[in-house]
N, C-alpha and C positions, 0 to 999 in steps of 0.2 A: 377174714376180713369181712365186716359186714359193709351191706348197700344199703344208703339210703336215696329213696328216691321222691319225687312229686311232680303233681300234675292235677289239670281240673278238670271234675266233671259236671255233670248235668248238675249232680248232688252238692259240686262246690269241689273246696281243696282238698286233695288224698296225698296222704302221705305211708309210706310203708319204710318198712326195718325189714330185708330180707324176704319181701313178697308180703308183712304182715304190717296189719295198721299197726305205726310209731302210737303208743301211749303218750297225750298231750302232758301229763304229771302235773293235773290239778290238784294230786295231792301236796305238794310242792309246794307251786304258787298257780294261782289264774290268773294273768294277765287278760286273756281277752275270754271273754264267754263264746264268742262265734268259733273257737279253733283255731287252726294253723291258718298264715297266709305270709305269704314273699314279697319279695320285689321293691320294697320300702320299708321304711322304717315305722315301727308303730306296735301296737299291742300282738297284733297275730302273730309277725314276724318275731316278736318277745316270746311270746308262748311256744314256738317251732325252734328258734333256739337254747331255751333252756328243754324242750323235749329232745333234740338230739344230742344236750351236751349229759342231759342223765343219763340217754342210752348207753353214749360213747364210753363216760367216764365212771359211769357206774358210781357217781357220786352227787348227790343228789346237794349239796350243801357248796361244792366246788363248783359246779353246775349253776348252782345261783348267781355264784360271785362272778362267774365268766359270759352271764348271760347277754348283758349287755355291749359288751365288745364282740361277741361271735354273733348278734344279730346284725351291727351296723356291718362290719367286713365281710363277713359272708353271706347270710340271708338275703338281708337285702339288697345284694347282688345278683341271686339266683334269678334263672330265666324263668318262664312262665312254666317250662316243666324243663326238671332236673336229676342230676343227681351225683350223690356225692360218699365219696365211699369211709371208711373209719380211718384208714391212712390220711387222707383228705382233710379229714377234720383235725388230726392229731398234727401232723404239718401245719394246719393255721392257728392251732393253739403254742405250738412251739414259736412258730413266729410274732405271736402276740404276746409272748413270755419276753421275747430277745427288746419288744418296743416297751415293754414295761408294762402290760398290763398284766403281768401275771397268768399262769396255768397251771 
């Protein structure tokens, strides 16, 4: 089961996969040029969502499509520092499959 976590520092928002920095997947898409960021809705939280639905899902294309439903129900929920494990993720994807958006 992987962790992921986040939290800010002096340098801004850090994010890790297992103790290591989450790869943002601007090869992907780039929603926001600044990086990751939580708590609201909006480009960062876009970008931190499709980075941890490539990591999760290993699918980089699925990942896109689901990007937007796992920013508003999850991201932009997350507290100022968090974290959320792959079981975590896979349970709010299955439940956002059951409302019809798809996973």
């Amino acid at each position: 089961m992987k962790v992921y976590e986040g939290g800010r520092s002096l340098d801004g928002a850090v994010v890790t996969v297992d103790g290591a920095p989450l790869d943002p997947r601007y090869d992907v898409k780039r929603f926001s040029p600044m990086g990751f960021e939580w708590t609201y809705e909006g480009d960062g939280p876009r970008q931190l969502a499709l980075a941890l639905l490539c990591d999760h899902l290993g699918d980089p294309r699925r990942a896109l499509a689901l990007t937007e439903g796992f920013m508003r129900t999850v991201v932009a929920e997350l507290d100022n520092a968090w974290r959320l494990t792959s079981d975590e993720i896979a349970e709010n994807l299955s439940h956002a499959s059951g409302r019809g958006q798809g996973a």
